[in-house]
C-alpha positions as CSV (number, residue, x, y, z in Angstrom):
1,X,216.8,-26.4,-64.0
2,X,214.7,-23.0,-63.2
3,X,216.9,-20.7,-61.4
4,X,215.7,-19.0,-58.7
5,X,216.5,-15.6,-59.9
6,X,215.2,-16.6,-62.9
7,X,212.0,-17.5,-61.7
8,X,211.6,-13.8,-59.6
9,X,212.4,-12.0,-63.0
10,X,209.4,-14.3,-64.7
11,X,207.1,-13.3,-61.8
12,X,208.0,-9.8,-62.0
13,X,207.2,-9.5,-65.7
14,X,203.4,-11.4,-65.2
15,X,202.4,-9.3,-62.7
16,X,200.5,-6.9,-64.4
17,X,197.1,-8.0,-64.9
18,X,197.5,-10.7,-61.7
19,X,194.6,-11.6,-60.4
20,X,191.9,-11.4,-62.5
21,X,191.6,-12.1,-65.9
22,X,188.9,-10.3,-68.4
23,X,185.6,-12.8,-68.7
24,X,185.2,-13.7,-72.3
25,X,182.4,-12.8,-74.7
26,X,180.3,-11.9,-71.9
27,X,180.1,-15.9,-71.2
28,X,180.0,-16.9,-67.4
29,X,183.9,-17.5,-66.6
30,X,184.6,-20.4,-67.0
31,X,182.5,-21.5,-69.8
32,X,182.9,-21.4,-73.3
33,X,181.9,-18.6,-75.2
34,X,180.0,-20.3,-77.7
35,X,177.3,-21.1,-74.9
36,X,177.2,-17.5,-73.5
37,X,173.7,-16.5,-71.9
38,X,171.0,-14.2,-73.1
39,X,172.5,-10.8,-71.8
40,X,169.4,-9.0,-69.7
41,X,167.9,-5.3,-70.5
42,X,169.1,-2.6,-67.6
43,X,165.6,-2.9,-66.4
44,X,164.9,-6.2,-66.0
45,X,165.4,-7.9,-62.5
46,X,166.5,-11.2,-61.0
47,X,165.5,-13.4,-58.3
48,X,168.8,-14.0,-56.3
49,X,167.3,-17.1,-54.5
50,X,165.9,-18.4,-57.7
51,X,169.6,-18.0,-59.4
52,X,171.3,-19.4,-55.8
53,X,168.8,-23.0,-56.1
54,X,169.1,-23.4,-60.0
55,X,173.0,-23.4,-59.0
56,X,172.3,-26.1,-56.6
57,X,175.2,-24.3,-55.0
58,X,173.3,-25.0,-51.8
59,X,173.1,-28.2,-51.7
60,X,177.4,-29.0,-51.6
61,X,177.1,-26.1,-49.1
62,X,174.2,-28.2,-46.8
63,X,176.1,-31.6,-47.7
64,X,179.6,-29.6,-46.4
65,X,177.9,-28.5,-43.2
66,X,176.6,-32.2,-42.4
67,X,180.2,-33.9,-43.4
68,X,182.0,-31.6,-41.1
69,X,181.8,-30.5,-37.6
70,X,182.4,-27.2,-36.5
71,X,184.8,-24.9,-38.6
72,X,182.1,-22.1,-38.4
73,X,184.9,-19.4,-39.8
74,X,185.8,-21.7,-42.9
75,X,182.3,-22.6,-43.6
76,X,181.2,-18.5,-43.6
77,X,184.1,-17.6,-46.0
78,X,183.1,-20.5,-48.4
79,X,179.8,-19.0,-48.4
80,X,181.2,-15.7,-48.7
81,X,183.4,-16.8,-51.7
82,X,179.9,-18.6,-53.3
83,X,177.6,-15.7,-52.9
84,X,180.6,-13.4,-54.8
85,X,180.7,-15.9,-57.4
86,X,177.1,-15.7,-57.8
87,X,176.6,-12.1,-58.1
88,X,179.8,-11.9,-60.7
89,X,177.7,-14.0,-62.9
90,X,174.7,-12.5,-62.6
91,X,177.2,-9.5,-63.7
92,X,178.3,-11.2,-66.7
93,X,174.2,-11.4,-67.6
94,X,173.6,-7.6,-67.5
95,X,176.7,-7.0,-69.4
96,X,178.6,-5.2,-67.1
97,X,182.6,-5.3,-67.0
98,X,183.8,-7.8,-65.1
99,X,186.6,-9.8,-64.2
100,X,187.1,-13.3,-63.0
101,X,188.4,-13.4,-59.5
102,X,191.5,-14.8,-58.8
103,X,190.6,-18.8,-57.1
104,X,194.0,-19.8,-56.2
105,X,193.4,-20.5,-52.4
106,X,195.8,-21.5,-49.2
107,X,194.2,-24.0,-46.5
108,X,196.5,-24.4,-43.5
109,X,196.0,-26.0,-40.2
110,X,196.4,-29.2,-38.7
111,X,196.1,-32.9,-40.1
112,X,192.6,-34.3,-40.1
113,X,190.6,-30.5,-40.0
114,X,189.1,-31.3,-43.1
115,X,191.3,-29.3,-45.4
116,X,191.0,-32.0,-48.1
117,X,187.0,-32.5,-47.9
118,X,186.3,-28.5,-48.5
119,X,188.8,-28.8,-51.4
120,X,186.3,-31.5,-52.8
121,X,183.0,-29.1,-51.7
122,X,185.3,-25.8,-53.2
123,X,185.9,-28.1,-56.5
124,X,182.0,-29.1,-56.9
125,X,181.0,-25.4,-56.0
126,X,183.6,-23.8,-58.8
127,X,181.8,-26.3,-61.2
128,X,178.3,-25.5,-60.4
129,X,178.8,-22.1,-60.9
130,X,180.6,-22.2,-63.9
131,X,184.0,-21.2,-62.9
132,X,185.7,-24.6,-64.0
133,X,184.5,-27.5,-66.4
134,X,185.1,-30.4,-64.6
135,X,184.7,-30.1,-61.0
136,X,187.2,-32.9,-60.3
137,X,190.1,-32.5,-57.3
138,X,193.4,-33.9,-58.2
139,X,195.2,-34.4,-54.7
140,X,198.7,-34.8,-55.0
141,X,202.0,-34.4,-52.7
142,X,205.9,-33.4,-53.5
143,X,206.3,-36.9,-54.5
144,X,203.8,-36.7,-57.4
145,X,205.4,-33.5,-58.8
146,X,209.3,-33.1,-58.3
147,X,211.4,-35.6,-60.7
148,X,215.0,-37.4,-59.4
149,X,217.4,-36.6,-62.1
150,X,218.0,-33.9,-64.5
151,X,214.8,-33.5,-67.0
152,X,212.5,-35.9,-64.9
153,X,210.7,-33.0,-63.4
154,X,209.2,-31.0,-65.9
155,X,206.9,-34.2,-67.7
156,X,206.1,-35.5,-64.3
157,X,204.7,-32.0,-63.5
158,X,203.1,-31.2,-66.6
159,X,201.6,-34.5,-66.4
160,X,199.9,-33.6,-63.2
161,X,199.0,-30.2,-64.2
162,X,197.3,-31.7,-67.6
163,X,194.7,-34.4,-65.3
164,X,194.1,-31.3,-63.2
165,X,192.8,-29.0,-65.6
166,X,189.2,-28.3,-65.2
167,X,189.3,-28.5,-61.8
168,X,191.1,-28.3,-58.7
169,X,195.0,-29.2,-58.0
170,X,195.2,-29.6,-54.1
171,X,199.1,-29.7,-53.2
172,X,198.9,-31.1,-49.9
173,X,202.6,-30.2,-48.0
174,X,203.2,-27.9,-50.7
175,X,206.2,-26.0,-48.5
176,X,208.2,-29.3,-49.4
177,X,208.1,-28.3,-52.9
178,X,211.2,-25.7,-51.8
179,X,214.0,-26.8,-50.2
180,X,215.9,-23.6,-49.0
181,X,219.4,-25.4,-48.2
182,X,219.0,-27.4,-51.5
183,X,219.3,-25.0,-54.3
184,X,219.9,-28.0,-57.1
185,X,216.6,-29.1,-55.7
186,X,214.4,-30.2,-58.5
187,X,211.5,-29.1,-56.4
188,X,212.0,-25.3,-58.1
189,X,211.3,-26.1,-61.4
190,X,208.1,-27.5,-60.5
191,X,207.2,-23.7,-58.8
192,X,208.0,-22.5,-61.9
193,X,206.0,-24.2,-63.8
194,X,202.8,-24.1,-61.4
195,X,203.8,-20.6,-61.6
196,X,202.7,-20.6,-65.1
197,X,199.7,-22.6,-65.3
198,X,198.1,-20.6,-62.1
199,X,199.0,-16.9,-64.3
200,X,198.1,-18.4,-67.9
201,X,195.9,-21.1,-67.3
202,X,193.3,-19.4,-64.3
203,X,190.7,-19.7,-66.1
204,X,190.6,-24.0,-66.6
205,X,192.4,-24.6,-63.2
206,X,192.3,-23.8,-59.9
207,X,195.8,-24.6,-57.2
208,X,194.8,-24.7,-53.7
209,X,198.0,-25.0,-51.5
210,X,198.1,-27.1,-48.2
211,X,199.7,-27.9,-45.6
212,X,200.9,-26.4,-41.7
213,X,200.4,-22.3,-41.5
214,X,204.1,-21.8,-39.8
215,X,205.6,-24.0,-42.8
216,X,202.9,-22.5,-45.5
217,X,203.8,-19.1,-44.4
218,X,207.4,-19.6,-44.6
219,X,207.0,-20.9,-48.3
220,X,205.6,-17.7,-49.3
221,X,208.4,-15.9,-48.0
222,X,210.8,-17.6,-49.8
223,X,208.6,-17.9,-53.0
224,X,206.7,-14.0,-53.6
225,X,205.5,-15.3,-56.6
226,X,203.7,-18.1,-55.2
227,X,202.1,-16.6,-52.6
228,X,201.0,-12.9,-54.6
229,X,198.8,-15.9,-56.8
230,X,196.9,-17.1,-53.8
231,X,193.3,-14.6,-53.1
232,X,192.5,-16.3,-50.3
233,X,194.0,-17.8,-47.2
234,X,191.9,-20.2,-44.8
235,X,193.4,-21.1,-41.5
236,X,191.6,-24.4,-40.1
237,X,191.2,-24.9,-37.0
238,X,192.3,-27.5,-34.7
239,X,188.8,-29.3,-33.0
240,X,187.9,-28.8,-29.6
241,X,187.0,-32.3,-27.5
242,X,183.2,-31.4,-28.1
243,X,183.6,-31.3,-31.5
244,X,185.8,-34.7,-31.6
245,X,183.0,-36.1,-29.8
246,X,180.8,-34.9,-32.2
247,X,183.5,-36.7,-35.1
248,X,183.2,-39.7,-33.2
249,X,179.1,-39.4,-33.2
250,X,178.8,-39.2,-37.1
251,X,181.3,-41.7,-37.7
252,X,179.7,-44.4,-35.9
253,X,176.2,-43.2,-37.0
254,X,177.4,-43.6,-40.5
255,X,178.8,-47.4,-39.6
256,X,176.0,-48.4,-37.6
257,X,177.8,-48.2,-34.4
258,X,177.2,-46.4,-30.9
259,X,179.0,-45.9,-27.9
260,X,177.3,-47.0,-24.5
261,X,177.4,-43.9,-22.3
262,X,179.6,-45.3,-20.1
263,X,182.0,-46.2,-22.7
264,X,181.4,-42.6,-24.5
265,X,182.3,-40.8,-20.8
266,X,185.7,-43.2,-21.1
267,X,186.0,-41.8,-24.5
268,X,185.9,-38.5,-23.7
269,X,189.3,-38.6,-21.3
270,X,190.8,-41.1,-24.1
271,X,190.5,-37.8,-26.5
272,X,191.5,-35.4,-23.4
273,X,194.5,-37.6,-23.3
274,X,195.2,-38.1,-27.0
275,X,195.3,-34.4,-28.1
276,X,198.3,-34.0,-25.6
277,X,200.3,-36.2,-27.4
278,X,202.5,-36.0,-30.1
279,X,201.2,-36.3,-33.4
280,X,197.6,-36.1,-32.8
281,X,196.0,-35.7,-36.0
282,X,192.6,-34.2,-35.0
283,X,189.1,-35.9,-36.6
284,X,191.4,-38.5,-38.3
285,X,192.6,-40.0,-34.7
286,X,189.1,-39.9,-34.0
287,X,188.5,-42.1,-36.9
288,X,191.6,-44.1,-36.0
289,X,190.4,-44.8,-31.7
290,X,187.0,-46.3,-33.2
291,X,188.5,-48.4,-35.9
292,X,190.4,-50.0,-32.9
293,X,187.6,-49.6,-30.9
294,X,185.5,-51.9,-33.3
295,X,188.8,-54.2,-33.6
296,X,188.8,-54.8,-30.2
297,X,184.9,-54.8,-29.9
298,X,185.0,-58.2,-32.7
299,X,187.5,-59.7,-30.3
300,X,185.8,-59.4,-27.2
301,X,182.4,-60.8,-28.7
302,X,184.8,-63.8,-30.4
303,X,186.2,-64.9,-27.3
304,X,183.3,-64.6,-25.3
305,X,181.9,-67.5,-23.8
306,X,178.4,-67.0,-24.9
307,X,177.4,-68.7,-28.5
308,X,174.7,-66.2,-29.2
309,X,175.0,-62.8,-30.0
310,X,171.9,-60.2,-30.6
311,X,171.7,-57.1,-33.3
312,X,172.6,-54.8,-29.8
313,X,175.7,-56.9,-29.2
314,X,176.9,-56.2,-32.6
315,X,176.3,-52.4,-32.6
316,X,177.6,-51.6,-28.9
317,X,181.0,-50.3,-28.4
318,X,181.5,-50.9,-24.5
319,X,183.7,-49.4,-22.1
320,X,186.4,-52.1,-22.4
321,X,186.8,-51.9,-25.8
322,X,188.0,-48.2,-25.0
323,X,189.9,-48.8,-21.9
324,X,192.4,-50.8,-23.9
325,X,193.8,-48.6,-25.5
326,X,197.5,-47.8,-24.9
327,X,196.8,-44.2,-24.6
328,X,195.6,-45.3,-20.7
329,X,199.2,-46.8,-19.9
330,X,201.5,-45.2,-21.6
331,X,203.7,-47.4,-19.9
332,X,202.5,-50.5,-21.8
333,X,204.5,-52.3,-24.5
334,X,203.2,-51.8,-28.2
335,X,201.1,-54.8,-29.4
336,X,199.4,-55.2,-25.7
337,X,196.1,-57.0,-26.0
338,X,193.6,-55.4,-28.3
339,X,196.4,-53.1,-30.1
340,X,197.1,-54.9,-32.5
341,X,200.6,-54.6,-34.4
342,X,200.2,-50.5,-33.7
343,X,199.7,-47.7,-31.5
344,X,197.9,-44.8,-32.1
345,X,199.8,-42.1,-32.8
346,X,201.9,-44.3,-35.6
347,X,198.5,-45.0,-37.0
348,X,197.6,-41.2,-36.9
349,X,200.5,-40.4,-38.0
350,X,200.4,-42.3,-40.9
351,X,197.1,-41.4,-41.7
352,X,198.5,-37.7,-41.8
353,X,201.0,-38.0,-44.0
C-alpha cells in the first residue's frame, strides 16, 4: 500500500505543468494527430455560429435544458465551459499556442439534483468537441474501486480506470475513497493511482468527483493533490417546491400520466411536507411519490366496483391516490394501505445511495 506521505511527495513532483497539457501537432485536443485540420491563414475568418451548429454542441445543451428543471447557475457554467472549448479549437485552427484545459470537474450537492445526468450531457459535449474519443460515462462508487485484501486494489482500479478511458469517470461519494481514522485503508492506493491517470492520462480521460459539498470539501483537505487536479467546482442546488412540481410535471408527461388539479394542490403540501424530512432526496422523491402514486392509482381502479374503465381513468392520478401516503400520518404503521412493503424516505433513500 501507497503511503500517504508518499503520495504528497508524488504530487509535489507532478505539479509542474498541472493543468494543462501542450495540444499535439496542432490537432484539436483530444484527437489524434494524424487527423489534424487544415491550419487557417491570419486573415481568414470564421463563423462562430456556423463552428457552434456543426459541433451539434447545442443540441446536448437544448436536450440538457429540457431533461432538467431549474439549475440556471450549473446550466450557464456548462455553457460557459462549451463556448471556451469552442474558441480553444478554433485556436488550434489558426495555429496559435494553446493548451488543453484542465477537465477534471467536482459536482456537489444533494441526492437527486441531477449531478449524474450533466455528467452524461458534460461526457457527450467533451466528445463533440473533440476533447475525448468516446463520450461514454463510467459511473462508479467506492465499492467499484477499493479492493479487500492486500494487492486487490490496484487491478480492481486499473480495471475501472481502463473502461473509462475516452470518456468520463464519475466517482459518485468519492470522499469515501479516504478514510481519515483508517490509515491501512485500501481506499488510498486507489487516490494514488487516479492521481496518476488524471496528471498523465488528461488527455483520454476526464474524473468528475461527486458527492455532498461539506464531505467533498473535507476530502480535498485531507487529499491537496486531489483537489489542485479539479478546474472546476459546481455546487447543485437543492430544488425549490416549484421546481419539484415542475419534476413531477415532466415525469408524468413523459409516462402519460397527469395529476387532477385537485390531486396536484394535495401534491404540492405532500412535497412541502417531504422536504422536511429526513432523507429527502430532491427530484428523485419526486420520482419515487408518483411511482406510488400510480401503485396506488392501479389499486384503486382494480378494486373498484365498476367493470369498465375509459383512456381518462387510466391516465388520472386522483386526490386519493396522494392522500395515502404515509407522509400525511406520520403516525401510521409502515405497510398501511397503498404503501406497499415501504415508506418513502427508505425508498428515497435507497434510490440515493
Amino acid at each position: 500500500m501507497v503511503s500517504k506521505n508518499q503520495a504528497e511527495n508524488k504530487d509535489s513532483d507532478s505539479r509542474a505543468g498541472f493543468g494543462m497539457s501542450q495540444s499535439r501537432s496542432g490537432a484539436p485536443p483530444g484527437q489524434d494527430p494524424e487527423d489534424t485540420v487544415e491550419t487557417l491563414g491570419d486573415d481568414e475568418l470564421v463563423d462562430l455560429q456556423a463552428e457552434l451548429k456543426e459541433s451539434n454542441t447545442d443540441e446536448v445543451l437544448e436536450r440538457l435544458d429540457r431533461e432538467l428543471v431549474g439549475l440556471v447557475p450549473i446550466k450557464t457554467r456548462i455553457r460557459e465551459i462549451a463556448a471556451l472549448l469552442l474558441v480553444d479549437r478554433l485556436r488550434n485552427r489558426y495555429g496559435l499556442a494553446s493548451t488543453r484545459p484542465s477537465l477534471h470537474m467536482s459536482f456537489t450537492g444533494s441526492p437527486g439534483t441531477g449531478k449524474t445526468t450533466v455528467a452524461m450531457r458534460m461526457a457527450e459535449l467533451l466528445h463533440r468537441l473533440g476533447y475525448i474519443r468516446k463520450g461514454h460515462l463510467v459511473s462508479v462508487t467506492r465499492d467499484d474501486l477499493v479492493g479487500q485484501y492486500v494487492g486487490h486494489t490496484a487491478p480492481k482500479t486499473k480495471e475501472v480506470v481502463k473502461r473509462a478511458m475516452g470518456g468520463v469517470l464519475f466517482i459518485d461519494e468519492a470522499y469515501y475513497l479516504y478514510r481519515e481514522d483508517n490509515e491501512r485503508d485500501y481506499g488510498q492506493e486507489t487516490i494514488e493511482i487516479l492521481l496518476q491517470m488524471m496528471e498523465n492520462e488528461r488527455e483520454d480521460l476526464v474524473v468528475i468527483l461527486a458527492g455532498y459539498k461539506d464531505r467533498m470539501d473535507s476530502f480535498f483537505q485531507s487529499n491537496p493533490g486531489m483537489g489542485s487536479r479539479i478546474a472546476h467546482h459546481l455546487d447543485f442546488p437543492d430544488y425549490d417546491i416549484d421546481e419539484l412540481l415542475a419534476i413531477g410535471d415532466l415525469i408524468l408527461e413523459q409516462e402519460n400520466y397527469e395529476l387532477t388539479d385537485e390531486a396536484r394542490t394535495l401534491f404540492h403540501e405532500y412535497l412541502e411536507r417531504r422536504k422536511g424530512q429526513p432523507r429527502f432526496a430532491n427530484a428523485r422523491s419526486v420520482r419515487n411519490a408518483l411511482e406510488r402514486a400510480r401503485l396506488r392509482q392501479a389499486s384503486r381502479l382494480l378494486s373498484s366496483t365498476s367493470e369498465k374503465v375509459g383512456k381518462d381513468d387510466l391516465v388520472r392520478i386522483l386526490p386519493e391516490d396522494i392522500a395515502s401516503s404515509r407522509v400525511f400520518n406520520e403516525s401510521d404503521e409502515v405497510g398501511e394501505a397503498g404503501e406497499a412493503t415501504t415508506d418513502d424516505a427508505d425508498a428515497d433513500q435507497a434510490d440515493a445511495s
